[in-house]
ZADO-1210 file (C-alpha; in nm, 4 decimals, padded with zeros to 6 digits):
<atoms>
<atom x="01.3079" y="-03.2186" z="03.5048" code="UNK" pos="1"/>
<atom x="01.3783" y="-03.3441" z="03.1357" code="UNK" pos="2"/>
<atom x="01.6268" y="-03.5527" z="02.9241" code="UNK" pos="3"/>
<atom x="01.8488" y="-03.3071" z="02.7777" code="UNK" pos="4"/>
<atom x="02.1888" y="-03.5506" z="02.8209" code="UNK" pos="5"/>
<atom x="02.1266" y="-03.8966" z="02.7394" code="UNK" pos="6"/>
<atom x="02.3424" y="-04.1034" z="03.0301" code="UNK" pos="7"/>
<atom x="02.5021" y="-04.4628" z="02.9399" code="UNK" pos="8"/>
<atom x="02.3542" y="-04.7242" z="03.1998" code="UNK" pos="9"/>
<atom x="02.7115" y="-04.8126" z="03.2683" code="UNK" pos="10"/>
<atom x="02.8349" y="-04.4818" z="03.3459" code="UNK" pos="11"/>
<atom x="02.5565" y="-04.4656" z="03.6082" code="UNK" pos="12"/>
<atom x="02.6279" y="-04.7684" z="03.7423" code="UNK" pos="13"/>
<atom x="02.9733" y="-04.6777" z="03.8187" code="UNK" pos="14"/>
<atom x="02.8664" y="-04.3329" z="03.9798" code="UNK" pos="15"/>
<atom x="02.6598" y="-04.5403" z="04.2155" code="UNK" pos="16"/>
<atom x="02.9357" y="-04.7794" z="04.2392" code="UNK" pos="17"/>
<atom x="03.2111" y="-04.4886" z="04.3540" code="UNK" pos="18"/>
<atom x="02.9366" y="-04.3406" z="04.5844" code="UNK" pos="19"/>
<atom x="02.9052" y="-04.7331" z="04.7770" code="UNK" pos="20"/>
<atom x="02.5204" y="-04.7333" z="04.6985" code="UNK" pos="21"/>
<atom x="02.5505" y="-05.0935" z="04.5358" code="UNK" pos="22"/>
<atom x="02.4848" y="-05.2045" z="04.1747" code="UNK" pos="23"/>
<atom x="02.2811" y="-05.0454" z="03.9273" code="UNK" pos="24"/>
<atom x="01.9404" y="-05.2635" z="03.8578" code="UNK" pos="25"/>
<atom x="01.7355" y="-05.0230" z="03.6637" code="UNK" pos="26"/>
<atom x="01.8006" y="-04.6118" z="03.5320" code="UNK" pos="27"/>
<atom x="01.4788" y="-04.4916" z="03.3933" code="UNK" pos="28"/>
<atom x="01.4667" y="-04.0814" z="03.2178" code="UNK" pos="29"/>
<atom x="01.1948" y="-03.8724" z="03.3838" code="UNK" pos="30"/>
<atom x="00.9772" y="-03.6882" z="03.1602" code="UNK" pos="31"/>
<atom x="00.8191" y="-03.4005" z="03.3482" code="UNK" pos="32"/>
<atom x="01.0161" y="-03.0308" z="03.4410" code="UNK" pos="33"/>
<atom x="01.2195" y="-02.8587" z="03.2231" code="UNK" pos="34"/>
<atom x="01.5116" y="-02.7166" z="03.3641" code="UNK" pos="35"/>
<atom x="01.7661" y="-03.0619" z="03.4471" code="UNK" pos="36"/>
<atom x="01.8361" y="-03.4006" z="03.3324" code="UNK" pos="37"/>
<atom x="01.7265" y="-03.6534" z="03.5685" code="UNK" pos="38"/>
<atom x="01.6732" y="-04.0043" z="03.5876" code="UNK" pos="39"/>
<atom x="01.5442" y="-04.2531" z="03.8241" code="UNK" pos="40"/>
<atom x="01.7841" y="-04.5229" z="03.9433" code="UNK" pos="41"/>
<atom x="01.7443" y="-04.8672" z="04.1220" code="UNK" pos="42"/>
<atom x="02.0136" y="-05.0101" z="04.3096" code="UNK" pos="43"/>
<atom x="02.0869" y="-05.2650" z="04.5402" code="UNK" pos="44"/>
<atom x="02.0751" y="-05.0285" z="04.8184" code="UNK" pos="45"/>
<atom x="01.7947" y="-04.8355" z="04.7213" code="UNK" pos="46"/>
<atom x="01.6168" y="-04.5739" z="04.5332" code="UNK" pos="47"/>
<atom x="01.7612" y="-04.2457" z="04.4240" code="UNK" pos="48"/>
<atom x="01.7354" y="-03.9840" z="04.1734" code="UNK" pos="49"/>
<atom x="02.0518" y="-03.8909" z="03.9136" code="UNK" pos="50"/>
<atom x="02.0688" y="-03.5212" z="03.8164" code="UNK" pos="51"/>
<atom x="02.2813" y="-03.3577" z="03.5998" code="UNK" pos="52"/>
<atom x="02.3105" y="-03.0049" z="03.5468" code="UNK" pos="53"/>
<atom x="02.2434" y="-02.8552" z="03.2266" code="UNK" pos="54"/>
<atom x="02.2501" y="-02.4616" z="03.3251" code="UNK" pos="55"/>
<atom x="02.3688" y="-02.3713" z="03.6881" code="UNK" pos="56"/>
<atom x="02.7496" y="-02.3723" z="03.6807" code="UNK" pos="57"/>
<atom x="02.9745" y="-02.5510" z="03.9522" code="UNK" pos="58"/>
<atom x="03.0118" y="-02.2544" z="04.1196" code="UNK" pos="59"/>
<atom x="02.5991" y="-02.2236" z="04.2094" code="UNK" pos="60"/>
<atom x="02.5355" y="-02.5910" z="04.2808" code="UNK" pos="61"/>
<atom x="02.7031" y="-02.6330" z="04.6170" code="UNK" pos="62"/>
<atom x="02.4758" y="-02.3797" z="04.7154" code="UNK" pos="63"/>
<atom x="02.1840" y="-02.6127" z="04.6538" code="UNK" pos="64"/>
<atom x="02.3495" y="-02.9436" z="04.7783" code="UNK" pos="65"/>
<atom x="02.4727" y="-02.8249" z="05.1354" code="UNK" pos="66"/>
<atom x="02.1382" y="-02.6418" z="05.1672" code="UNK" pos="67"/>
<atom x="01.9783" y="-02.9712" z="05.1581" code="UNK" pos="68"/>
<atom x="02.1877" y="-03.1343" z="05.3567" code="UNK" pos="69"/>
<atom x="02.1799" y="-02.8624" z="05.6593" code="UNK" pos="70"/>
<atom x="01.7303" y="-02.8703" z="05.5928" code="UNK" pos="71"/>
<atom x="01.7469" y="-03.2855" z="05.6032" code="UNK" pos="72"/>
<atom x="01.9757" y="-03.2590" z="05.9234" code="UNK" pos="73"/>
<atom x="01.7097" y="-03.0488" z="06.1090" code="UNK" pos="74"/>
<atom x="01.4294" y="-03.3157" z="06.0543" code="UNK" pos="75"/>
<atom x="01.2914" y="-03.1210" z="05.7366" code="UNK" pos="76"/>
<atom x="01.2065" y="-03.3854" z="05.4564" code="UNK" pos="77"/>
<atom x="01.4319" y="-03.3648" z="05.1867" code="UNK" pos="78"/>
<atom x="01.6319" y="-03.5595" z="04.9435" code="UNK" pos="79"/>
<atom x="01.9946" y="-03.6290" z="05.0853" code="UNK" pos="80"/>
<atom x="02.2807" y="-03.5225" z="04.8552" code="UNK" pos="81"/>
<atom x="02.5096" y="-03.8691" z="04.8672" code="UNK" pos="82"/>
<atom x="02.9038" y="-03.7946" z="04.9069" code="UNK" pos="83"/>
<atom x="03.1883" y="-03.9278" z="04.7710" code="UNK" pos="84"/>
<atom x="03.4557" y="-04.0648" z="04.9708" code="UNK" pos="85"/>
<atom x="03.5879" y="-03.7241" z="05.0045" code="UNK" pos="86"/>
<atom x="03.2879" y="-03.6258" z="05.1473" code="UNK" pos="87"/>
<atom x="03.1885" y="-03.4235" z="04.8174" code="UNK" pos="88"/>
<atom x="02.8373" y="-03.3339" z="04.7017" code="UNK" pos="89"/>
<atom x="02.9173" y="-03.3048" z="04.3793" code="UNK" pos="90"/>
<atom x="03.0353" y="-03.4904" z="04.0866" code="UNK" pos="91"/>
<atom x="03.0478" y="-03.5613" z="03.7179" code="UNK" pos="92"/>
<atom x="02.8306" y="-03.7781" z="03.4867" code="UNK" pos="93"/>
<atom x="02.8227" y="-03.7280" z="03.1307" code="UNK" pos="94"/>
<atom x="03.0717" y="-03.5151" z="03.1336" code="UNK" pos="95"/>
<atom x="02.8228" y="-03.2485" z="03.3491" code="UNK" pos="96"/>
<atom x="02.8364" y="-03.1678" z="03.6907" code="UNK" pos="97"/>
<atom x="02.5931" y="-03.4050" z="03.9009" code="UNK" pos="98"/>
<atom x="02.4224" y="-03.4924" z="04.2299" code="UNK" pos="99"/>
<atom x="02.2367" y="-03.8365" z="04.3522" code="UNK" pos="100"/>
<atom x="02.0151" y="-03.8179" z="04.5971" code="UNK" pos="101"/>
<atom x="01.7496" y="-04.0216" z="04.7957" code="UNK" pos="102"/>
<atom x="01.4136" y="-04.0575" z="04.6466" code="UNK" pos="103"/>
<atom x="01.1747" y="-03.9555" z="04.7867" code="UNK" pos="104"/>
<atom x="00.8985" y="-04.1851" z="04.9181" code="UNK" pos="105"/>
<atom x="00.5081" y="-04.0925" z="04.8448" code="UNK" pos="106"/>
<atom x="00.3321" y="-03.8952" z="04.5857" code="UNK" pos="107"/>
<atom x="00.1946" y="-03.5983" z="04.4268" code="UNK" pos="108"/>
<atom x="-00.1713" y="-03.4722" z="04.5228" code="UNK" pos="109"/>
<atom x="-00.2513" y="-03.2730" z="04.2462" code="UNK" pos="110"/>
<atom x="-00.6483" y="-03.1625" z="04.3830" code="UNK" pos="111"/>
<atom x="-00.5209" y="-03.0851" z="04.7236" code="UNK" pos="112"/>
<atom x="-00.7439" y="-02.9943" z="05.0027" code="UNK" pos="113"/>
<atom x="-00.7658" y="-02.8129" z="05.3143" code="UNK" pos="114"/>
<atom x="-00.5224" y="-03.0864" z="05.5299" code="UNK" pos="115"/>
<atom x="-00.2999" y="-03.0785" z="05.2445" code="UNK" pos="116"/>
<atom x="-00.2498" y="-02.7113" z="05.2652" code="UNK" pos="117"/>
<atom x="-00.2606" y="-02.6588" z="05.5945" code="UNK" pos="118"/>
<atom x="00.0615" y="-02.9565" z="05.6008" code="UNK" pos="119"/>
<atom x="00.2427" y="-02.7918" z="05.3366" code="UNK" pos="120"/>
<atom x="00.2056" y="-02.4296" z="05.5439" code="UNK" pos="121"/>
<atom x="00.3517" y="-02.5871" z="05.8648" code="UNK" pos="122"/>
<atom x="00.6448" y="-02.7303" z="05.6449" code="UNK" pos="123"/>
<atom x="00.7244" y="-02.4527" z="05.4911" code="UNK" pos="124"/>
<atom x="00.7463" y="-02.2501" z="05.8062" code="UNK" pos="125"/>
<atom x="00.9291" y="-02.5241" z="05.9929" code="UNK" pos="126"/>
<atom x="01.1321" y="-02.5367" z="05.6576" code="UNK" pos="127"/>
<atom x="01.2395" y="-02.1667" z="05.6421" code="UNK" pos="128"/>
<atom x="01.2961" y="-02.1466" z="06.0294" code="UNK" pos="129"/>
<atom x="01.5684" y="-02.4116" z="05.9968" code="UNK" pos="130"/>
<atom x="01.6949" y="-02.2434" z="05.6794" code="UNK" pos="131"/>
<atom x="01.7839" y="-01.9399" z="05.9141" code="UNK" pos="132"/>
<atom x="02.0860" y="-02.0910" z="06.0106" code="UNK" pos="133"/>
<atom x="02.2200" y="-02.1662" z="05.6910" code="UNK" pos="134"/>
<atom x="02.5886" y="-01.9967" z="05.6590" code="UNK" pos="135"/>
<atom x="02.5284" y="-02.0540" z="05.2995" code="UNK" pos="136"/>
<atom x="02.4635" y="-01.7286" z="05.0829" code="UNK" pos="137"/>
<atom x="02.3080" y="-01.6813" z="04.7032" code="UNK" pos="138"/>
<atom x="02.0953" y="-01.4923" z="04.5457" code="UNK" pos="139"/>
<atom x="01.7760" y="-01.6216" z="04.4234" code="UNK" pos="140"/>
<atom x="01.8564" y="-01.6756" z="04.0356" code="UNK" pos="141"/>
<atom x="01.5230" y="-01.5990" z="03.8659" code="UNK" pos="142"/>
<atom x="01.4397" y="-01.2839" z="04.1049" code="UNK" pos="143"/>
<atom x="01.4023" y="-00.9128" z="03.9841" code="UNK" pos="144"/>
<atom x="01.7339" y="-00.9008" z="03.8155" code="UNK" pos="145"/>
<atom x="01.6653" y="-01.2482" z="03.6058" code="UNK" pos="146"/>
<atom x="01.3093" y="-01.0639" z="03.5121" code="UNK" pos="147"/>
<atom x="01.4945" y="-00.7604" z="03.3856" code="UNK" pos="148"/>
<atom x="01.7188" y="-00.9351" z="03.1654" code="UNK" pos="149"/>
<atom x="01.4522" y="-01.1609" z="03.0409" code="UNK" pos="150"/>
<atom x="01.1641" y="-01.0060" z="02.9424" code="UNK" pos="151"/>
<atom x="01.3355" y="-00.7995" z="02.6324" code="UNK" pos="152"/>
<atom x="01.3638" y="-01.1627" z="02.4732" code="UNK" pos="153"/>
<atom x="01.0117" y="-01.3121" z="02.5170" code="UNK" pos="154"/>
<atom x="00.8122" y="-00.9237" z="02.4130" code="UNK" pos="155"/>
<atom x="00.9211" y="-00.9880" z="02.0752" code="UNK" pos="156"/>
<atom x="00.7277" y="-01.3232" z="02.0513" code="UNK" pos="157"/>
<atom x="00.4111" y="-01.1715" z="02.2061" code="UNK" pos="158"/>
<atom x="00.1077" y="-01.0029" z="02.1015" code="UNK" pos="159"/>
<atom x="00.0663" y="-00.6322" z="02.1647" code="UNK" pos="160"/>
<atom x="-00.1641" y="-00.6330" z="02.4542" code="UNK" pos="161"/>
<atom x="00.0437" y="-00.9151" z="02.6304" code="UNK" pos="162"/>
<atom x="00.3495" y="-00.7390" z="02.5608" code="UNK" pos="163"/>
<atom x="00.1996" y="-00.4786" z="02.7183" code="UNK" pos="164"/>
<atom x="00.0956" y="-00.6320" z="03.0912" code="UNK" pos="165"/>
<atom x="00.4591" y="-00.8411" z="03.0626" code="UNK" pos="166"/>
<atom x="00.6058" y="-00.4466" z="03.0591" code="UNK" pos="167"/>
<atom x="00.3663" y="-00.3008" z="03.2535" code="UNK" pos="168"/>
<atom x="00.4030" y="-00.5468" z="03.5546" code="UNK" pos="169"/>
<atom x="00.7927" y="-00.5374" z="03.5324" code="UNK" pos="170"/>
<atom x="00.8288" y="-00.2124" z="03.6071" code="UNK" pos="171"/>
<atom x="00.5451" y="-00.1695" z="03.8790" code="UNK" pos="172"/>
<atom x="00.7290" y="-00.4836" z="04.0341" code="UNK" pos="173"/>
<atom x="01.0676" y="-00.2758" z="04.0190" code="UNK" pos="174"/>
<atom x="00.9380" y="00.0201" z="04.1842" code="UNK" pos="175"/>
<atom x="00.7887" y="-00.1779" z="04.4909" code="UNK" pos="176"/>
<atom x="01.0874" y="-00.3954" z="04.5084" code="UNK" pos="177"/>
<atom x="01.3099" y="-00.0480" z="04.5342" code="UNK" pos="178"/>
<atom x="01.0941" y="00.0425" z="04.8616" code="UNK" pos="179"/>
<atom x="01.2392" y="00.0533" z="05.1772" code="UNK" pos="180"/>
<atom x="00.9588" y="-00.1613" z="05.2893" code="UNK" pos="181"/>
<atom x="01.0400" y="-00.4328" z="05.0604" code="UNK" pos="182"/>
<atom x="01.3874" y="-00.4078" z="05.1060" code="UNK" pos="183"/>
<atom x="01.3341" y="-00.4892" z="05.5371" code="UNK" pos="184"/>
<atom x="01.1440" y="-00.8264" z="05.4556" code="UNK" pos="185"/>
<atom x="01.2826" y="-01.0889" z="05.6625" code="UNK" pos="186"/>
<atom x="01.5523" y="-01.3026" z="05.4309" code="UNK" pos="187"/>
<atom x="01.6962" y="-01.6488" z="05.3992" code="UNK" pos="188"/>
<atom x="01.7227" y="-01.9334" z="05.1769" code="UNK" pos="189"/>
<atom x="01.3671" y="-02.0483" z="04.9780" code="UNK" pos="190"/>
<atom x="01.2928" y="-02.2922" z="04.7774" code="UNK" pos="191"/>
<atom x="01.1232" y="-02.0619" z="04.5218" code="UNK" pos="192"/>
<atom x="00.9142" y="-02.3704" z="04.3174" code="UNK" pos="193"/>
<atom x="00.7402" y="-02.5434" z="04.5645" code="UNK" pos="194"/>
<atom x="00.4798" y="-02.6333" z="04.3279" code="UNK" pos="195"/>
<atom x="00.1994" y="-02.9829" z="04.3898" code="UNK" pos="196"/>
<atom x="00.4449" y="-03.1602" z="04.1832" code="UNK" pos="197"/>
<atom x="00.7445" y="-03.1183" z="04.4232" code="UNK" pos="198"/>
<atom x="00.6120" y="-03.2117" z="04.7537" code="UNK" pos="199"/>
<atom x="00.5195" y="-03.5826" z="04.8403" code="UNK" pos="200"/>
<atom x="00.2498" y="-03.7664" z="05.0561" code="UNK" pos="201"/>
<atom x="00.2216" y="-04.0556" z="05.1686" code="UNK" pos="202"/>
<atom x="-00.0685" y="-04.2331" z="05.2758" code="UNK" pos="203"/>
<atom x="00.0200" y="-04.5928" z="05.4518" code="UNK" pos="204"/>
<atom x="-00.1108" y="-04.4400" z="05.8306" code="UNK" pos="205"/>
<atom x="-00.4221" y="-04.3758" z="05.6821" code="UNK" pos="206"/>
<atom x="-00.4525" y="-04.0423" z="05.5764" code="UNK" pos="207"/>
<atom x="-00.2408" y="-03.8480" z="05.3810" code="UNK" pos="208"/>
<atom x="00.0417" y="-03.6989" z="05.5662" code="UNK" pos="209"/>
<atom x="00.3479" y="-03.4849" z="05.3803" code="UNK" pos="210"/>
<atom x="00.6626" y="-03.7172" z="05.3719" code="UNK" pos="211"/>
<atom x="00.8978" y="-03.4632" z="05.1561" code="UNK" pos="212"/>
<atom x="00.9747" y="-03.1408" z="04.9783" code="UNK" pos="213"/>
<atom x="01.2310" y="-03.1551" z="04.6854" code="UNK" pos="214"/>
<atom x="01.3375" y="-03.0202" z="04.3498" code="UNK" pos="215"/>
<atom x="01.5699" y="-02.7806" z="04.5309" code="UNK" pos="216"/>
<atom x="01.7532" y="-02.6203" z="04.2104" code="UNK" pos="217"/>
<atom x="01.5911" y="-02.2649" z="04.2477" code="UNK" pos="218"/>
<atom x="01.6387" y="-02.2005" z="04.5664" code="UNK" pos="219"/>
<atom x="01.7908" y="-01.9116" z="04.6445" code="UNK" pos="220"/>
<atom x="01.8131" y="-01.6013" z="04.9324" code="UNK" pos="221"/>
<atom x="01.5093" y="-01.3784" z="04.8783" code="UNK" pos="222"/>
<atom x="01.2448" y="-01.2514" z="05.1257" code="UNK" pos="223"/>
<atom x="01.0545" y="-01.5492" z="05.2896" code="UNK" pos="224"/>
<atom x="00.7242" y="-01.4204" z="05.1808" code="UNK" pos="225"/>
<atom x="00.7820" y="-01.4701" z="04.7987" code="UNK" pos="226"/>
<atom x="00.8355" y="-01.8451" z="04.8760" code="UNK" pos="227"/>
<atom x="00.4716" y="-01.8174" z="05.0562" code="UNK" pos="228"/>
<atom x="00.3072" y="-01.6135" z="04.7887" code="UNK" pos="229"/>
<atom x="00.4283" y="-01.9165" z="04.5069" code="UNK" pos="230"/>
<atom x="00.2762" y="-02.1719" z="04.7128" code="UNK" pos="231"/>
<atom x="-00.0055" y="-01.9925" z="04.7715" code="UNK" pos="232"/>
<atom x="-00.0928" y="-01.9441" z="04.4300" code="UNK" pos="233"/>
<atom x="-00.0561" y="-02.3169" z="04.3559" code="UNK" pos="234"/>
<atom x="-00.1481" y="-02.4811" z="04.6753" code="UNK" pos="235"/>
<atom x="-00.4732" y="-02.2473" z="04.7251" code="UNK" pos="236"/>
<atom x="-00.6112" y="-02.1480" z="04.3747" code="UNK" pos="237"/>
<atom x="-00.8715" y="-02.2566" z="04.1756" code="UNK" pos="238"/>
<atom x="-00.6879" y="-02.3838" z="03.7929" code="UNK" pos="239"/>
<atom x="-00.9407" y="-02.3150" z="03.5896" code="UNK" pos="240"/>
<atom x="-00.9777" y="-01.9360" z="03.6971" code="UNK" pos="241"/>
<atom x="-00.6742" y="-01.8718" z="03.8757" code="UNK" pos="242"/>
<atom x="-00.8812" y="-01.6920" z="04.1458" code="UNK" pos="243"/>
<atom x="-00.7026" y="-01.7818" z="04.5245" code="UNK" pos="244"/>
<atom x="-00.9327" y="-02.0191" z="04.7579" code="UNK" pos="245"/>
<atom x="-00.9521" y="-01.8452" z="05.0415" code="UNK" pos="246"/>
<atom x="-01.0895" y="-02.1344" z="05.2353" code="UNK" pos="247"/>
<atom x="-00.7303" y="-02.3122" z="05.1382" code="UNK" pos="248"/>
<atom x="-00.5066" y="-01.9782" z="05.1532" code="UNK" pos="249"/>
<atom x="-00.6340" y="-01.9057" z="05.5106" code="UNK" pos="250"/>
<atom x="-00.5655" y="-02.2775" z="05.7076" code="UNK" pos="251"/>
<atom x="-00.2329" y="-02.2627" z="05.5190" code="UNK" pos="252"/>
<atom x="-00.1328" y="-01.8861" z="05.6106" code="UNK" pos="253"/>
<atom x="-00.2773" y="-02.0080" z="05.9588" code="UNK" pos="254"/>
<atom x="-00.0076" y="-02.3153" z="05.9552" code="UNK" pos="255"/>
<atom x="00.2415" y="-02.1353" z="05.8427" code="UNK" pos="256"/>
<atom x="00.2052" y="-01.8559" z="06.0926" code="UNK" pos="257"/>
<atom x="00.2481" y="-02.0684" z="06.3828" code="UNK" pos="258"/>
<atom x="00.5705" y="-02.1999" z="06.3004" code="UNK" pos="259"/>
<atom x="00.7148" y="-01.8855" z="06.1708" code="UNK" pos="260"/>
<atom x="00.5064" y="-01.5500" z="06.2569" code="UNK" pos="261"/>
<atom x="00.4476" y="-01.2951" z="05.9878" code="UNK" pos="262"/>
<atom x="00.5787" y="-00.9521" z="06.0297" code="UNK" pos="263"/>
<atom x="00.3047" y="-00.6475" z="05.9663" code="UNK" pos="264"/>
<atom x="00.4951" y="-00.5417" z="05.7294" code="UNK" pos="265"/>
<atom x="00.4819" y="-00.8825" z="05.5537" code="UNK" pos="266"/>
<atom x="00.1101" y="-00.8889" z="05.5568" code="UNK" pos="267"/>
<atom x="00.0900" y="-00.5285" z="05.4066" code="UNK" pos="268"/>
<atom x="00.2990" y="-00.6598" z="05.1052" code="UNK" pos="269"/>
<atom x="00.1690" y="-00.9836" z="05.0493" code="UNK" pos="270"/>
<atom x="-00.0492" y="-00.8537" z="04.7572" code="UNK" pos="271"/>
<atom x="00.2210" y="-00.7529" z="04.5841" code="UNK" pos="272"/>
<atom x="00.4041" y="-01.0536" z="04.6224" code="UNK" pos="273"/>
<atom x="00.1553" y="-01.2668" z="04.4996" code="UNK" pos="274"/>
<atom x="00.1936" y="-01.0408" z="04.1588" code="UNK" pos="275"/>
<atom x="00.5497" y="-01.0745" z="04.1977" code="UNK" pos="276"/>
<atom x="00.5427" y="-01.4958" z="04.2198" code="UNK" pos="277"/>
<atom x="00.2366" y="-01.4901" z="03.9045" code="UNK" pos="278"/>
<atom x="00.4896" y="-01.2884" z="03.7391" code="UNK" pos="279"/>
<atom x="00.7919" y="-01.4972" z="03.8131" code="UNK" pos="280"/>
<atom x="00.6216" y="-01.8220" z="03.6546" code="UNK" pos="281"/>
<atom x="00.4259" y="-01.6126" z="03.3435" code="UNK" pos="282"/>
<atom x="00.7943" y="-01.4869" z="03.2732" code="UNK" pos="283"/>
<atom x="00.9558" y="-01.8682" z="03.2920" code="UNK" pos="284"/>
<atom x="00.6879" y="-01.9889" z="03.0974" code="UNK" pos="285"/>
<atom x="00.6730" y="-01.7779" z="02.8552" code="UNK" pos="286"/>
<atom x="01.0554" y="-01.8430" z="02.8168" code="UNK" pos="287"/>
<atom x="01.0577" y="-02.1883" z="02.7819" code="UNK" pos="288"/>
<atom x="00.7530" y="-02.1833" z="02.5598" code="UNK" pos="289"/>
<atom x="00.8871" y="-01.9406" z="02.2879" code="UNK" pos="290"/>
<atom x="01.2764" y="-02.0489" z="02.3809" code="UNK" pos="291"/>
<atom x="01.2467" y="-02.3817" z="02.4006" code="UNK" pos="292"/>
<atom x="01.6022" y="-02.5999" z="02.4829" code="UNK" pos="293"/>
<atom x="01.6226" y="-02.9185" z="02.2665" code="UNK" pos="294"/>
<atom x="01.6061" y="-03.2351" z="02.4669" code="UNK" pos="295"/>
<atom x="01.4792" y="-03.6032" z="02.4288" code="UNK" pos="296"/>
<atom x="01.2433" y="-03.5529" z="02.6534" code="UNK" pos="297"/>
<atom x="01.0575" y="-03.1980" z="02.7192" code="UNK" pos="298"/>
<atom x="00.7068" y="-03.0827" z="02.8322" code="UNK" pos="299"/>
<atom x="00.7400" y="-02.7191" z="02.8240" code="UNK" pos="300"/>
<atom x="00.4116" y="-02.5820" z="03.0603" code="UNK" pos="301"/>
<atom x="00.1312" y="-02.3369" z="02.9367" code="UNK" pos="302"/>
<atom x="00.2053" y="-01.9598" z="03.0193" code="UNK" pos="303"/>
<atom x="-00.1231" y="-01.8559" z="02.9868" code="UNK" pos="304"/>
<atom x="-00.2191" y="-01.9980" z="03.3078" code="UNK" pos="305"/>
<atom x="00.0098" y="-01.8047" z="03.5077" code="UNK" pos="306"/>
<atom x="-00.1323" y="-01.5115" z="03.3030" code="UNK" pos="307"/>
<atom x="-00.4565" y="-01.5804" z="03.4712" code="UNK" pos="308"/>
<atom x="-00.3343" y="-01.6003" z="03.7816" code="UNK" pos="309"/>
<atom x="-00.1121" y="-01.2574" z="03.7750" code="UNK" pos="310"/>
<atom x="-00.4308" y="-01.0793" z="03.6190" code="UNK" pos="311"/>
<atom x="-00.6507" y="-01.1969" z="03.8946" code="UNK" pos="312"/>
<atom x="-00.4468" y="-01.0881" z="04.1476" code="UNK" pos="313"/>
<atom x="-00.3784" y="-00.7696" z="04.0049" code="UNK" pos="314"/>
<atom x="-00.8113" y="-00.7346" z="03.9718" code="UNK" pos="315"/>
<atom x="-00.8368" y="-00.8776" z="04.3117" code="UNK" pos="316"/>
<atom x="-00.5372" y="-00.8099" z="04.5469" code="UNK" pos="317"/>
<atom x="-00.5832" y="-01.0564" z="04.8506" code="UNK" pos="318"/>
<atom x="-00.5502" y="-00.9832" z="05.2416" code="UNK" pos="319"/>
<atom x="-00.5751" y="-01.2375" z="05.4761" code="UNK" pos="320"/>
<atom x="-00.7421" y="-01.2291" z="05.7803" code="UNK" pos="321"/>
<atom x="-00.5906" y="-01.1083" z="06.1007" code="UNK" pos="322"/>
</atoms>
């Protein structure tokens, strides 16, 4: 999320307006992400977030919208796309293409612990169960072929031996994704960023219990295992090393694995899927860091971080236990 289109408060307000969710009280610009627009908005009827779309196309983002809508009509926790009159997902603001949608209640926990990774396993396997029923089809639009085109326009800003991994890793992640193994992983729609910073808690019962998952822009249809791997190596890692907690990764694989069973053949690659996910974020990083889009408000993230991660788990490829 950025500020790459600055939005008139009067043009919001008569979005909300033409949607019926009352008058506009307050539209605030949120600072953190990267890829969007987006802006908190107050309204008489409630609390919602304004996006507008600065790179998927019209054609993409109805992908995105009705998948949220089918996940929050099978009790999964996520924002609900508001429709027009006509029933429509998707509109204009700004002259871009645009969604509102409800805000989420809660907070981030950005040191989770063992509860919080054992909720956000359950979800995510309760989350990609309901997904299988999704008539909705598109591919996930910073997988293999996104990689391929990218990484000949970030080597040129590197240093020889990181050029060298960034190569390196692309084409050992090309020959496992051309296996047949990897090519029978169970499919469907992901979320594909399910980072700390996009799931909420909330903490009014008295402990902290997951109330939402959102930021669904990069979803996409990809093996369900990637979508574990990223979380993993967020949700389950220690920062400063990037080395993967094992006493987090296990009660989340555990959580996980009751709601939606891993294949063998899952387990075997999950290794190499945890490269693949380092490798996804290292590449986006690295992007945005020597690429940068101009915008009001920006925080591009560190790559080398992700670098760290991919290394360690190249070093020290992780199986869980049976």
């Amino acid at each position: 999320m950025a500020v790459y289109t600055e939005v008139a408060f009067d043009e919001a307000a008569a979005l909300l307006q033409a949607l019926g969710l009352g008058e506009l009280k307050d539209l605030q610009g949120i600072r953190s992400g990267i890829e969007n627009t987006n802006y908190y908005a107050l309204s008489t009827r409630g609390q919602w977030v304004v996006t507008l779309f600065e790179r998927l196309t019209r054609t993409q983002l109805p992908y995105f919208l009705e998948l949220m809508r089918h996940l929050a009509q099978r009790g999964i926790p996520v924002p609900a796309p508001q429709p027009d009159a006509a029933g429509h997902l998707l509109h204009t603001l700004a002259g871009k293409p645009a969604a509102v949608v409800t805000r989420l209640p809660g907070s981030h926990r950005l040191a989770p612990g063992v509860a919080h990774a054992r909720q956000v396993g359950a979800m995510l396997g309760r989350m990609h169960v309901a997904g299988l029923g999704f008539p909705g089809g598109q591919p996930h639009l910073r997988g293999l072929d996104w990689w391929v085109r990218t990484v000949p326009e970030v080597l040129p800003h590197l240093d020889a031996p990181t050029a060298r991994l960034l190569s390196e890793e692309l084409a050992w992640q090309a020959r496992i994704a051309a296996t047949p193994e990897a090519a029978d992983l169970p499919r469907g729609p992901i979320h594909a960023d399910l980072f700390r910073d996009n799931v909420m808690f909330d903490e009014t019962a008295g402990e902290d219990r997951l109330c939402g998952f959102f930021d669904f822009y990069f979803a996409g249809t990809e093996a369900l295992l990637f979508d574990v791997a990223v979380c993993l190596n967020d949700w389950c890692i220690d920062h400063a090393s990037g080395r993967l907690v094992e006493d987090l990764a296990q009660p989340f694989l555990q959580a996980y694995r009751q709601a939606r069973p891993l294949a063998p053949a899952e387990l075997a690659l999950l290794p190499a899927m945890l490269r693949a996910a380092a490798f996804r974020f290292w590449l986006s990083r690295l992007w945005d860091w020597h690429l940068p889009r101009a915008a009001a408000m920006l925080q591009p993230k560190d790559p080398t971080h992700f670098e760290r991660v991919l290394r360690d788990r190249i070093a020290h490829p992780w199986q869980p236990q049976a």
